[in-house]
N, C-alpha and C positions, 0 to 999 in steps of 0.2 A: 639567450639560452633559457629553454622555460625546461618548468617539472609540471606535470598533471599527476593532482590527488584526487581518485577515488574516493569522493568521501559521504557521509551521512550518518558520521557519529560521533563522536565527542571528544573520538582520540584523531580524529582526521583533524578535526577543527584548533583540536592544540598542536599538528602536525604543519597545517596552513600558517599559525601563528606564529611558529617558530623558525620555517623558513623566508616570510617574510617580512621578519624581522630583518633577517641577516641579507636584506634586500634581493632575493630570488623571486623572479617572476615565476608564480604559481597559479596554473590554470584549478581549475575543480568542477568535478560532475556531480550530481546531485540526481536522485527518483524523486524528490519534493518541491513545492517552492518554499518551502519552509524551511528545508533543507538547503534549500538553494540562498537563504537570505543567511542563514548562519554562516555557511561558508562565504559570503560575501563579507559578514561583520568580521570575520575571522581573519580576513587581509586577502582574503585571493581580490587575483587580477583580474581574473575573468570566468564566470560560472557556467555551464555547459548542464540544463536541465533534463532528464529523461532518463529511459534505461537503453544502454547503447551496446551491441552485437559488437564481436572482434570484428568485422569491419568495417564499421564505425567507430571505434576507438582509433583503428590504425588510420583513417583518414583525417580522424580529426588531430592525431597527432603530426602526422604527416603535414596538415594545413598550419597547423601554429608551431609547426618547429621543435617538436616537445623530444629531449633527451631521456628524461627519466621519468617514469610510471611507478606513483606510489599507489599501492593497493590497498589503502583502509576502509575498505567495507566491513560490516558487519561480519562474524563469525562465522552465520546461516547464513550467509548469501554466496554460496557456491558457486551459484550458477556467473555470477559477475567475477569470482575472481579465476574462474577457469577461460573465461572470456578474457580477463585482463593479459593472462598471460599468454594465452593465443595471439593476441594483437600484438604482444611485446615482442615473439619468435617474429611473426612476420613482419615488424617494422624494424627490425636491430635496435628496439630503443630498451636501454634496461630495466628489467623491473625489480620493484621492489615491494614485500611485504609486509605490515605490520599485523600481528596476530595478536591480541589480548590474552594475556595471561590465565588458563586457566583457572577458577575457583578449587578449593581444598571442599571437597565436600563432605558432611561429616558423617561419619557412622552410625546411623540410625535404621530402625524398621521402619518406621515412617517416609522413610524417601526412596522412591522407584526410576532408577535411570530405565530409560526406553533409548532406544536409537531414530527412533521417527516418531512426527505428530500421530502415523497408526496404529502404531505398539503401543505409543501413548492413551489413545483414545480405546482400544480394548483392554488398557491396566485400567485407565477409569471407571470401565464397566463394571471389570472385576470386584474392584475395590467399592463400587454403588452395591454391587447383587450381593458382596459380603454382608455392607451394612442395611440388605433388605431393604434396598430404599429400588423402586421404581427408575426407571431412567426416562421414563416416557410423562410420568406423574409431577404434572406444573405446580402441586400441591405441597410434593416436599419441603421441608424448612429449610434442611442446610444443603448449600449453593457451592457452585464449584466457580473458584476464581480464575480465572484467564490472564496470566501474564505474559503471554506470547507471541503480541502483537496480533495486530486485526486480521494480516492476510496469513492466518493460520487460523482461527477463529472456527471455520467452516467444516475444521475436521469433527469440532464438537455437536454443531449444531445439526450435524448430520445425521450425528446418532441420539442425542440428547435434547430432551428440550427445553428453548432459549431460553424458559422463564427461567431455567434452574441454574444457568450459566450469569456470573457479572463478568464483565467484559471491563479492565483498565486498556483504556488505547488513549495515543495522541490526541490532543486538543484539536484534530482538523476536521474541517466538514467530510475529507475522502473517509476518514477514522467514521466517524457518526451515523453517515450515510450506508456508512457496509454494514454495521452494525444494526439498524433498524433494518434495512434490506434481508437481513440472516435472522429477523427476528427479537432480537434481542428486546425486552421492554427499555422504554426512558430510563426509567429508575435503577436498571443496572447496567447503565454506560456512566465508568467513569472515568472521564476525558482529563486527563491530567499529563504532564511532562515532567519527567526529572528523576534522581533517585534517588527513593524514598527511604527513612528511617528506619528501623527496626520498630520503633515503637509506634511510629506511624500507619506502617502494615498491620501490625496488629490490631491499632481501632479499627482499620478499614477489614480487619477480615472479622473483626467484633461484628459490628453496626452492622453488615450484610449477612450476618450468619452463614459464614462459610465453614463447610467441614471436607472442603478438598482443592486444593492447589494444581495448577497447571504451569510451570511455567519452561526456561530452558538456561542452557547454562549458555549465559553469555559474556561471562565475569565480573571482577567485582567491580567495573566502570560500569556497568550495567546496573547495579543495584541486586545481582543476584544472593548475593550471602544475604543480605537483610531481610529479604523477601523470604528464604528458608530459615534462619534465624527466630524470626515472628510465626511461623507455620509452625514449626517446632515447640518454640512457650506454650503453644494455645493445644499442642498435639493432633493436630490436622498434618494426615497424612498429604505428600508431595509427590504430584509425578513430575520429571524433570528430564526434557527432550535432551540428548547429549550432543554437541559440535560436531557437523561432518565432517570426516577426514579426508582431506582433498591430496589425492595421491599425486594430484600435477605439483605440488607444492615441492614435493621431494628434491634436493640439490637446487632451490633458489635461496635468494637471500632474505632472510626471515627477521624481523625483530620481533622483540618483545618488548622494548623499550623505545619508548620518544625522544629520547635525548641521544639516545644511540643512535636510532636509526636518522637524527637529524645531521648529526655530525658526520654519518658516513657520506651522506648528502651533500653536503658543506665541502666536507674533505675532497670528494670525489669532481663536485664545479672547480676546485680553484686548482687541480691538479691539471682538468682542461683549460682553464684561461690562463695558465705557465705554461 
C-alpha cells in the first residue's frame, strides 16, 4: 500500500516524515533535484523527478500501486494541483490536499494586493511614476526586490530594467542561469535558501537600497510575514501577488494542518488493513 506526496516544500517534507515514520511506503515527485534529495532525506521511498500531466500521474500511480495522492505543492502552483486532482477522478485513488494557512496581512497604505504577477507589475509602475523615478533608468538608486521566485521574475524584467531589480532565488545553477539570462547583474543575485528573519531582511533590503518589495503570499512557512514585517520598519512600500483560487478544490478534503492531515492518513490505512 503506498501514498504519493506531491511535494517541493517544506510542509510536504514534514508530511513525508511523518508518514514514514509510522512505516507507510511513501513515493514523492519532485520539479528539482534539489527537491528531489530533500524528499529523499525526508524518508520517501522512492522519488519521481519532473513536472508530470494527469496522465502521468495516473500511470504512475497506477504502476506502483499508489492509494492515496497527497497534494503539497506550493500555494501558486495551480496548475499541478488541478492536474493532481484530474489524475485522482480518473484513477479512483483518493486525493488529498494540504493548503498552508493563509498570512494575516496587516493594514497598511504601504501594501498592494494584486491578483497576478501583471496587476502586479503595472502597481509597480505606478508606484515608480509616483515617486518620479524612471522605470527604464539603470541609474536610479533605490531597487526593487523580487521575492517571488525566479520563474516569475520575467514579468519585471519585461518592463523594468534588470539593473534596478535584485533578484533573491535558490541557490541553484537553474536559479542563477535564468537570472543572468533576463539580465539581471552578478551583484544583485542573491542566491540563498530558507526563511529569513525579520531583521535579516531588513539589512538585506538596507545594503541593496531597496525602496520597493515584490513579493507573494505564500504564508508564514514561507517566510512571508518577516519579509512584510522588515518592508514596513524601513517603510518601503509592498506589492504583494495573492493565492489563486482553485475552484476544483471545492468539496475535496483539505487540510490546513500536518498532524491532521497525517492521522487521517494513518486512520484511513489501518481501517483498510482490518
Amino acid at each position: 500500500m503506498k501514498v504519493l506526496v506531491m511535494a517541493g516544500t517544506s510542509d510536504a517534507r514534514e508530511i513525508i516524515k511523518c508518514l514514514s515514520r509510522a512505516s507507510v511506503s511513501v513515493m514523492a515527485t519532485a520539479t528539482t533535484r534539489h527537491g528531489t534529495d530533500l524528499a529523499l532525506n525526508s524518508g520517501a521511498d522512492k522519488i519521481l523527478e519532473g513536472r508530470f500531466d494527469s496522465g502521468q500521474l495516473v500511470k504512475i500511480m497506477k504502476d506502483n500501486n499508489v492509494q492515496y495522492l497527497i497534494d503539497a505543492t506550493h500555494p501558486f502552483a495551480s496548475l499541478a494541483t488541478k492536474n493532481a486532482i484530474d489524475a485522482s477522478e480518473n484513477s479512483e485513488v483518493d486525493y488529498i490536499r494540504f493548503e498552508r494557512p493563509p498570512s494575516e496581512i496587516p493594514d497598511s497604505q504601504l501594501l498592494y494586493k494584486c491578483s497576478s504577477f501583471e496587476e502586479a507589475t503595472h502597481k509597480i509602475l505606478d508606484i515608480k511614476k509616483g515617486k518620479k523615478e524612471d522605470p527604464l533608468d539603470s541609474q536610479v538608486q533605490g531597487k526593487i526586490l523580487h521575492l517571488a521566485g525566479v520563474n516569475t521574475l520575467h514579468y519585471l524584467t519585461e518592463r523594468i530594467s534588470s539593473h534596478q531589480i535584485v533578484a533573491r532565488v535558490l541557490p541553484s545553477v537553474y536559479s542563477v542561469k535564468k537570472c543572468l539570462k533576463m539580465g539581471i547583474p552578478h551583484i544583485n543575485i542573491v542566491a540563498m535558501e530558507g526563511v529569513f528573519s525579520k531583521e535579516f531582511n531588513e539589512i538585506l533590503m538596507k545594503e541593496y537600497q531597496i525602496n520597493l518589495v515584490l513579493t507573494k503570499e505564500s504564508g508564514d512557512s514561507g517566510g512571508f510575514i518577516s519579509k512584510i514585517e522588515a518592508a514596513l520598519n524601513l517603510e518601503i512600500p509592498v506589492v504583494i501577488v495573492m493565492r489563486p483560487e482553485i475552484e476544483e478544490l471545492t468539496g475535496r478534503k483539505v487540510f490546513s494542518d500536518i498532524k491532521s492531515l497525517c492521522e487521517d492518513v494513518l486512520s484511513s490505512l489501518s481501517i483498510e488493513k482490518s
